[in-house]
C-alpha positions as CSV (number, residue, x, y, z in Angstrom):
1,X,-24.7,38.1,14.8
2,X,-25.2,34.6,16.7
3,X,-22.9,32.1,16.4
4,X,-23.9,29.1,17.9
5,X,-21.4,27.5,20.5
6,X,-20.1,24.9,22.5
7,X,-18.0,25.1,26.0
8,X,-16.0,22.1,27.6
9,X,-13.9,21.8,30.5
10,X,-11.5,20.5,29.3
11,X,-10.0,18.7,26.1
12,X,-10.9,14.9,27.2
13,X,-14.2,16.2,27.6
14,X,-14.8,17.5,24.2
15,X,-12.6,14.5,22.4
16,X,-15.2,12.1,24.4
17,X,-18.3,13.6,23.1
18,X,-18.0,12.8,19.8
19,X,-18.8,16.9,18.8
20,X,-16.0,17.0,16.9
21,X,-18.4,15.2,13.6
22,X,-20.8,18.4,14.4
23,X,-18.5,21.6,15.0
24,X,-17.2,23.6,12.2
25,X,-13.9,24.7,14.0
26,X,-12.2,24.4,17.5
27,X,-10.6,27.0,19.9
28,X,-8.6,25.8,22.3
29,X,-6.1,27.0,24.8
30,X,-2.6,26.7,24.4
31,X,-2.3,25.6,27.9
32,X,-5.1,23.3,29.5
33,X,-5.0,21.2,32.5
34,X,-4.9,17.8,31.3
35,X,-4.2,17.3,27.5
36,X,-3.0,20.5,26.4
37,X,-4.2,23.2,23.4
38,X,-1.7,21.7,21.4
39,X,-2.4,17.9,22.0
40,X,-5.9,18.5,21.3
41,X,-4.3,19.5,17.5
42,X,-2.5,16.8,17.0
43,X,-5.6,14.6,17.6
44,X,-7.9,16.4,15.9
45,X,-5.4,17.0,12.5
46,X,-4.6,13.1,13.2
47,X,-8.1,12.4,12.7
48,X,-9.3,14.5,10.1
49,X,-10.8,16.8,12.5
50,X,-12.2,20.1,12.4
51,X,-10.0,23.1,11.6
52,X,-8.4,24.6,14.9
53,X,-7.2,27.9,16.5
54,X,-5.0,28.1,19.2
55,X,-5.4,30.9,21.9
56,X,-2.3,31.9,24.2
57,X,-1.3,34.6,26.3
58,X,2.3,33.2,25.9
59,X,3.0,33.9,21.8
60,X,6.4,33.7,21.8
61,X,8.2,32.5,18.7
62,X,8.7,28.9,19.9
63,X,4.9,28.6,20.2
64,X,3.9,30.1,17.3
65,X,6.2,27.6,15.6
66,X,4.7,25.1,17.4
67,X,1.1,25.7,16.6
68,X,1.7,26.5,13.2
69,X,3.6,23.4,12.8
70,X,1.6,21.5,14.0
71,X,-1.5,22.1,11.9
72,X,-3.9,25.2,13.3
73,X,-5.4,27.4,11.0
74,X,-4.4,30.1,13.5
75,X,-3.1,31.5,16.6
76,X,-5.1,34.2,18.6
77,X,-2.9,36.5,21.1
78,X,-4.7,37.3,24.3
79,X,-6.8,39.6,25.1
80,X,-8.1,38.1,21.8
81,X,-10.1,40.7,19.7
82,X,-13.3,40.0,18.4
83,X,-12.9,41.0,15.2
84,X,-10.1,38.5,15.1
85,X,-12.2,35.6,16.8
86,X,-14.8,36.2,13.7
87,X,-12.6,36.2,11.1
88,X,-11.2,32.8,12.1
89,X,-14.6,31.4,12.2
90,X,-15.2,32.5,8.9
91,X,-12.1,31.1,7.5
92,X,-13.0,28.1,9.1
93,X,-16.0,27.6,7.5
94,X,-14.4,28.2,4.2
95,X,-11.5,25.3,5.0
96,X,-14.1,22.6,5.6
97,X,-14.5,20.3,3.5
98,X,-17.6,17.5,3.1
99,X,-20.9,18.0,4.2
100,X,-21.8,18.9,7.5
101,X,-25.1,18.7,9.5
102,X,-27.8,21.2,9.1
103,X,-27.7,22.0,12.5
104,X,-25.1,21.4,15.8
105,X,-27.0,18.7,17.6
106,X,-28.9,20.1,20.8
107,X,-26.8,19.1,24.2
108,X,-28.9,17.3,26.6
109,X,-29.3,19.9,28.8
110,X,-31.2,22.0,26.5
C-alpha cells in the first residue's frame, strides 16, 4: 500500500505552505523546535484544518489530556506501530468533511 506523503521541518514550514487545503490528516510531534505538536493543533482546529495526530514519546496522563483536549483525532505512543499509524489515516479520511482535490499537488522539487 502507498500512501502518498509530505515531510516538513518544522511546523512554520508546513503552516506557510498553504498544504494544509491539500492534506487529508496531519502528524505531528508533540515536541518540535519552534511551534510545538500541540500549537500546530490549535491552529489547525482554529482554522478548520485537517484532522491531526499527535506523536510522543512522553504519554503521560497530562499530555494525553492535553492533546485530547485540545482537538486531535489521536495520540500515537512511540515507537509508533504501523498498524496504528494506518488506522489513523483511515479514520482520518473518514472525519473529513467537503471535497478534497483529486490529487496532493506535486512539490516543486518533483
Amino acid at each position: 500500500m502507498s500512501i502518498p506523503s509530505k515531510t516538513y521541518r518544522s511546523a512554520e514550514e508546513f503552516l506557510k505552505s498553504g498544504d494544509a487545503q491539500w492534506v487529508h490528516c496531519v502528524l505531528a510531534d508533540f515536541k518540535m523546535p519552534g511551534i510545538s505538536g500541540l500549537q500546530l493543533l490549535e491552529t489547525l482546529v482554529r482554522e478548520g484544518g485537517p484532522p491531526v495526530c499527535i506523536m510522543t514519546s512522553f504519554a503521560d496522563d497530562r499530555t494525553r489530556a492535553a492533546v485530547h483536549s485540545g482537538g486531535a483525532v489521536g495520540l500515537l505512543e512511540k515507537p509508533i506501530s504501523s498498524a496504528n499509524l494506518l488506522n489513523f489515516i483511515s479514520a482520518s479520511k473518514r472525519k473529513v468533511t467537503g471535497v478534497l482535490p483529486p490529487r496532493y499537488p506535486p512539490s516543486p522539487d518533483q
